[in-house]
C-alpha positions, -999 to +999 in steps of 0.1 A: +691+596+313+706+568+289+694+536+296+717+504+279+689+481+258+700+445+256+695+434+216+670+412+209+677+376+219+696+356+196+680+322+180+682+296+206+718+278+220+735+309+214+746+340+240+745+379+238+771+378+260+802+395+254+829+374+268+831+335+275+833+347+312+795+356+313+791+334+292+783+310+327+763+331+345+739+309+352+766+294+375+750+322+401+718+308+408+726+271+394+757+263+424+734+274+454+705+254+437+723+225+432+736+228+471+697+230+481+686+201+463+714+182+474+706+189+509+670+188+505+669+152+485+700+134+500+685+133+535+696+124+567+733+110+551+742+149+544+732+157+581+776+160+589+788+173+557+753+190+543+761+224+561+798+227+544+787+221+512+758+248+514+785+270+525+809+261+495+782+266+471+774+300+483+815+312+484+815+296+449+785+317+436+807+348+453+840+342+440+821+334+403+804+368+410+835+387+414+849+370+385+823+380+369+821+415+379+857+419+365+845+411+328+818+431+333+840+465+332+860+452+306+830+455+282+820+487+264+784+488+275+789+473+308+758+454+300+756+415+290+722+400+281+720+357+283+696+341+262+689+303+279+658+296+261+625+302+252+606+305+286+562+307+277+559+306+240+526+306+236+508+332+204+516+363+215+532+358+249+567+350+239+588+352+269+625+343+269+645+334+297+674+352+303+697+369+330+706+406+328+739+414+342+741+455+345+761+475+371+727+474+390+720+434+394+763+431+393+759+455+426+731+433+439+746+396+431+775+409+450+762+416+482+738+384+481+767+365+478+788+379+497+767+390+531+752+357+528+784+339+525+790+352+559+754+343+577+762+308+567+796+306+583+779+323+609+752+301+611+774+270+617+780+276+649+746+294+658+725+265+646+755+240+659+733+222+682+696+220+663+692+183+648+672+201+619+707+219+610+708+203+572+670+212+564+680+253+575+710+253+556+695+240+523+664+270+529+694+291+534+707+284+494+678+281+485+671+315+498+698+325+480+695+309+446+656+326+446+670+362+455+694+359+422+673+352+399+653+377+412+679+403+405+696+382+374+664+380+353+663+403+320+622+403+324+597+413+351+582+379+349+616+365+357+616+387+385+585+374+397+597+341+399+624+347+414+601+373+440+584+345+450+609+318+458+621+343+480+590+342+493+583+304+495+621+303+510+614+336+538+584+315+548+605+282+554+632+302+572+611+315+598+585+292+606+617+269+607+612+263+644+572+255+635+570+239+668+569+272+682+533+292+676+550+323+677+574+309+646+544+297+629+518+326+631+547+346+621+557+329+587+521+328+583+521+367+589+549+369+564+531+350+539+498+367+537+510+399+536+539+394+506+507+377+489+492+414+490+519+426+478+529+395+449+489+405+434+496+442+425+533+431+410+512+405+390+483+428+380+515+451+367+528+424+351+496+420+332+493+453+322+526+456+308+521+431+282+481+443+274+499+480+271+536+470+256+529+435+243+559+425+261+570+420+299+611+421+292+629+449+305+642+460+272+608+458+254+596+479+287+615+502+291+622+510+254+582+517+248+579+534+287+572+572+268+549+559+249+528+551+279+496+572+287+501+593+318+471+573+335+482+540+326+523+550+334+508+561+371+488+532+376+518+505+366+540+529+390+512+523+421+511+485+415+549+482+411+550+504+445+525+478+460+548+447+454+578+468+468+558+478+499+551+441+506+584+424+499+603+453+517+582+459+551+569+495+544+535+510+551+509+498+550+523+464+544+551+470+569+540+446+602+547+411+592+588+423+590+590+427+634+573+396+633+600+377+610+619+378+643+606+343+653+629+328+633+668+321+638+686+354+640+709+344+608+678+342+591+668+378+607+706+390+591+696+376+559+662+391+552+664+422+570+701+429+558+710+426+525+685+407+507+647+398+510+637+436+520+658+453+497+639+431+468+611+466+462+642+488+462+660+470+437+625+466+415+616+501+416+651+513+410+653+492+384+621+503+368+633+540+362+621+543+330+586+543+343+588+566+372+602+589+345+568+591+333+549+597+361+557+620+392+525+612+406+538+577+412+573+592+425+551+615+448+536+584+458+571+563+468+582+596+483+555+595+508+552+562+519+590+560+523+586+589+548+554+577+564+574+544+573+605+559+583+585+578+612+569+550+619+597+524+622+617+550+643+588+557+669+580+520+675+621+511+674+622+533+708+596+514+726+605+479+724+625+463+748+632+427+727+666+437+710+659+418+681+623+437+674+640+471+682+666+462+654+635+452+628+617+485+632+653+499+624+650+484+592+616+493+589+628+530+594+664+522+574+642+509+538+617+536+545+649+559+536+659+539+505+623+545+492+624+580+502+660+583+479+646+561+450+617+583+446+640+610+435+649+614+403+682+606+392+690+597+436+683+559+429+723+554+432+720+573+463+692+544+477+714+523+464+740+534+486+726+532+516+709+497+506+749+486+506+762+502+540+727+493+555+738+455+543+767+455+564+758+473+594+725+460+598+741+422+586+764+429+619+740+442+640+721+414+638+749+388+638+756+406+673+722+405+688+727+368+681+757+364+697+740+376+727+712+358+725+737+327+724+755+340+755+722+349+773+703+315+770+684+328+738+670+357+759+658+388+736+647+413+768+674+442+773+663+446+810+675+417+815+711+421+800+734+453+815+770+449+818+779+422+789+807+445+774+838+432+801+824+394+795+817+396+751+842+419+743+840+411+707+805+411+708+803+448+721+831+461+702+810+451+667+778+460+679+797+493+687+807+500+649+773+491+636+755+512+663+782+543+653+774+533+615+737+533+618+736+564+636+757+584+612+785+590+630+814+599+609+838+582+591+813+555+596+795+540+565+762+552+578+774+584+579+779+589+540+747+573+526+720+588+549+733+623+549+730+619+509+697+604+512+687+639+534+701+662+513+686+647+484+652+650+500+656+685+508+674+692+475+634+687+456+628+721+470+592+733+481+573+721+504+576+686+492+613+686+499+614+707+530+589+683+545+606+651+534+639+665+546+625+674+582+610+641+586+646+622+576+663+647+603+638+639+625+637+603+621+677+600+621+674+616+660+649+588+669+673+560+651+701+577+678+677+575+707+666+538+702+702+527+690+717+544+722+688+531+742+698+496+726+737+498+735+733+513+770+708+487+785+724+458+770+763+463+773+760+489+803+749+495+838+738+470+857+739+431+854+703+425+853+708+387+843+687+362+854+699+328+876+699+307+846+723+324+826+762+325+823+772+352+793+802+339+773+819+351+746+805+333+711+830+314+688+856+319+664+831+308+639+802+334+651+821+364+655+845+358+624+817+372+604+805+401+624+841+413+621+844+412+586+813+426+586+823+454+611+851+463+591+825+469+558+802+492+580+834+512+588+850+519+557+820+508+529+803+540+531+836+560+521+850+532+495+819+534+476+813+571+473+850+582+467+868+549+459+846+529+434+820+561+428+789+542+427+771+570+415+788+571+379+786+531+382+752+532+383+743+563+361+733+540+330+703+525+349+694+548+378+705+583+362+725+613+371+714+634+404+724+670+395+703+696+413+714+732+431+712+722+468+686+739+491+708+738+519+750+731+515+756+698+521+778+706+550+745+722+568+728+690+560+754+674+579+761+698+609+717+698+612+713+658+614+745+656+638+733+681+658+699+660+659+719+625+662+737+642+695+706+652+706+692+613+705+723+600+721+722+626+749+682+622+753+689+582+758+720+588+782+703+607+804+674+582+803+695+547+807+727+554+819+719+580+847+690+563+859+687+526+873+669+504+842+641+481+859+640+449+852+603+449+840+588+480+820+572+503+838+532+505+836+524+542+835+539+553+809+527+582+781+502+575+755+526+574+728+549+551+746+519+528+748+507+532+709+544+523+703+543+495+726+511+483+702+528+487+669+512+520+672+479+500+667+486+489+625+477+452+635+449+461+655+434+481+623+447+456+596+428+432+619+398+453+619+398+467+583+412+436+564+409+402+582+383+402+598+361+415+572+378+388+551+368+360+578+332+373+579+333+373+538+353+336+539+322+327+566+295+341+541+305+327+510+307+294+531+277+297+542+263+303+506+280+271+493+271+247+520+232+259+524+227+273+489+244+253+462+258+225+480+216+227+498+205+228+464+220+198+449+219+175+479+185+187+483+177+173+446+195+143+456+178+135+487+139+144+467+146+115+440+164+096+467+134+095+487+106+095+460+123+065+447+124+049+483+085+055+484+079+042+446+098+011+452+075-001+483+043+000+452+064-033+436+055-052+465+051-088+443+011-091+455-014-099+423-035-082+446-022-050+448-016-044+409-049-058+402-062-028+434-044-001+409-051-010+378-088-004+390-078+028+405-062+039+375-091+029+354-112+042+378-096+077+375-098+075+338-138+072+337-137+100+363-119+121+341-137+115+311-173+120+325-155+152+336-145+161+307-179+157+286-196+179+312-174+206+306 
């Protein structure tokens, strides 16, 4: 594997980039910026106009992107490194400030752009009626702005800053109804756990420079064989840590159902194409030093299939549509990590990242569409029968459910069966299990989908007196077709149109392994699993009355699932509470022991003094009284003395 090395920056007010065209790409983060500051600083006089101009700041940043994209493949190296300027100059921390535009963060800027281009159109007539409408829509660019300079930057501690104003922005989105203790114990969720995550990314950060003397991707990934294999594993781990935080995967996996609380376009926006694909896009993009290490591969590999069973189990007991469609990512990412850990498959997580973008983008945009037809109810057993009264609604909730499932030609389709036979292509046991599990898992994602579509659209209408489904407007379900239309013919554009594979070979690597099993087995063995989800559910929801409440005795597993399959019962237990009793110790320490120790010194020559003061009393008397006493000691102590 080749990967292009930028040159070393040039001196300062001059550009390594190859055309005047990139010569603006800090245009990309700068117009959605701007657009938040505006919104953010201008107050309540942007309240009318504030949510347009957000909007034409994002399509700007996506129309510059495809602009930019163009002069991209007109250059030899298809690589174009901007200096800005000299970022932390201090001895021998020298970090620059610069933006990296490769076929990897060109791939990434587009879909930011673009998917998010559509949840704020989208969002103009879901959040239509909040009087708070300006405030979400500058989080929104702001959102945006953070997550490109989180791709854009030429330097992992770019990255980081860009990692966490996607963070700081996540955490305004959904606590953005904070009136709402659900919302607010949520973000707060959110927060704490990405904070797990943000410490290992920084430790790795740290030991980049101590090991490299340098935290830029060139000077990185230049020196990676030169690593020891102990200290290439350990930078893997911690790099994996950061990933498993920012993208929802185990152990750090529970604050993403959570993140529901929010407004569904923020839902579309994090769980679609942006915020949880950040730890894909970092570990793809730090190749070089999986290279070096399997053990750290291994390690991806493992979690990615850990959290894809676990997001598909929980997916099929959850009855809030929105939740069901979180552990989906859950499950969805889990796949990207499994693919990633592959050498030379990172194209293939890639891939999927992109058809996941739109389906899951649309999937959500339809869940919200029901929501805003059902009175902002999330429970499916109280839905049945919407498909005759949102028939657009249904008809692109339809293509992403046939995309997410795999069902051919559907986008889903060509990235997941890659991402299996890739698995099972590592050979061994490691592959044969990894491969099972996938199968496995892409039967459950049928179930819970079917499950999803049957008692929402189907059946009987199990809606309550307060509700009167309506179709949503133009401006809602403009988006999810457009984004319905990229989960039905992305999957095949990319693999045999544009051939993202050979796009991305100069960061990811080439995939070229003798297949296990012949792809078309792969295929014929998942849909066989897939048909056997969809029939399981069928029988389950569409021959059988769905009550309106869920039913009590039900199997153990069904119940775990119902729990979260007890992960925040035993973070609770392992992590925060022995945090509160520490917090509560260390408290105690500081009020009783140093804060005792000092005010305890204070009140001693406080009250000596007090007690001193009352011998100045202004009586001849009284001094004349102890200057005899003190004389009389004196004699006293003399006579004792000459006896001794």
């Amino acid at each position: 594997m080749s990967l292009p090395l930028a040159t070393e920056a040039p001196p300062a007010g001059q550009y390594a980039a190859a055309t005047g065209t990139l010569d603006l790409l800090w245009l990309l983060i700068a117009l959605p910026l701007l657009g938040a500051a505006i919104l953010l600083l201008g107050g309540r006089r942007t309240n009318s106009w504030g949510p347009y101009l957000a909007i034409g700041a994002c399509a700007a940043s996506f129309l510059y992107a495809v602009v930019a994209l163009f002069a991209l493949i007109g250059l030899e190296d298809r690589t174009a490194d901007l200096f800005l300027y000299s970022w932390v100059p201090v001895a021998e921390l020298q970090v620059d400030f610069g933006l990296l535009f490769d076929p990897l963060s060109a791939t990434f800027t587009l879909l930011i752009t673009g998917v998010g281009l559509l949840i704020h159109i989208y969002s103009l007539g879901y959040m239509d009626h909040d009087p708070r409408r300006r405030l979400f829509f500058a989080y929104l660019n702001l959102f945006v702005a953070a997550m490109l300079i989180l791709v854009l930057s030429d330097s992992f501690l770019g990255l980081f800053l860009g990692w966490e104003g996607v963070g700081l922005a996540s955490y305004l989105l959904i606590s953005f109804w904070f009136y709402k203790p659900d919302a607010a114990t949520a973000a707060k969720k959110a927060f704490i756990a990405n904070r797990v995550g943000d410490v290992g990314l920084l430790i790795a950060i740290f030991l980049m420079f101590a090991a490299l003397g340098t935290t830029s991707f060139a000077g990185v990934f230049s020196q990676a064989e030169l690593l020891t294999a102990g200290t290439a594993t350990v930078l893997g781990l911690l790099l994996l840590l950061g990933a498993c935080g920012k993208s929802g995967q185990f152990p750090l996996h529970t604050w993403l159902p959570d993140a529901m609380e929010g407004p569904t376009p923020v839902s579309a926006l994090i769980h679609a194409a942006t915020m949880v694909t950040a730890g894909v896009y970092l570990i793809a993009r730090a190749t070089p030093i999986y290279d070096v290490t399997d053990t750290a591969r291994l390690v991806v590999g493992v979690i990615g299939v850990i959290t894809i069973l676990i997001g598909a189990i929980i997916g099929c007991a959850y009855d809030d549509i929105k939740k069901v469609l979180a552990y989906s990512t859950v499950s969805q990412i889990g796949y990207m990590f499994l693919a990633v850990s592959i050498p030379g498959a990172g194209a293939i997580a890639i891939l999927h990242l992109l058809t996941h973008g739109f389906f899951k983008a649309c999937l959500f945009l339809s869940a919200g569409s029901v929501m805003h037809g059902m009175n902002d109810q999330v429970d499916m057993r109280r839905f049945g029968g919407l498909r005759t009264v949102m028939p657009v609604t249904f008809g692109c909730m339809l293509v992403g459910y046939l995309a997410i499932i795999g069902a051919p030609p559907f986008a889903g389709f060509f990235s997941k069966d890659l991402v299996i036979e890739a698995a099972f292509d590592q050979g061994g046991v490691r592959g044969w299990v990894m491969g099972s599990v996938a199968v496995l898992a892409a039967g459950l994602t049928a179930f819970y989908m079917t499950r999803l579509m049957l008692m929402t659209f189907f059946g009987q209408k199990r809606w309550t007196d307060d509700v009167h489904p309506h179709e949503s407007p133009a401006v809602m379900t403009g988006p999810m077709v457009l984004l319905a239309i990229g989960s039905v013919v992305s999957g095949f554009v990319l693999l045999h149109v544009v051939d993202i594979e050979a796009w991305l070979e100069p960061v990811t690597g080439t995939h070229e392994v003798e297949h296990v099993l012949a792809p078309i087995v792969v295929s014929l063995l998942t849909l066989v699993v897939v048909a056997a989800g969809v029939f399981v559910a069928y029988t389950k929801y569409a021959k059988q009355a769905v009550p309106t409440t869920a039913p009590v005795a039900v199997s153990p597993l069904t119940v775990a699932a119902r729990r979260n399959l007890y992960f925040d019962a035993l973070n609770e237990g392992v992590l925060m509470r022995p945090g509160q009793y520490l917090t509560r110790a260390l408290v105690f320490v500081d009020n009783r022991g140093i804060d005792g120790a000092v005010n305890s010194l204070a009140a001693g020559v406080g009250g000596g003094s007090g007690r001193l003061r009352r011998i100045q009393n202004g009586f001849v008397r009284s001094y004349a009284l102890s200057m005899f006493g003190g004389a009389a000691l004196v004699v006293a102590a003399m006579l004792v003395v000459r006896v001794a």
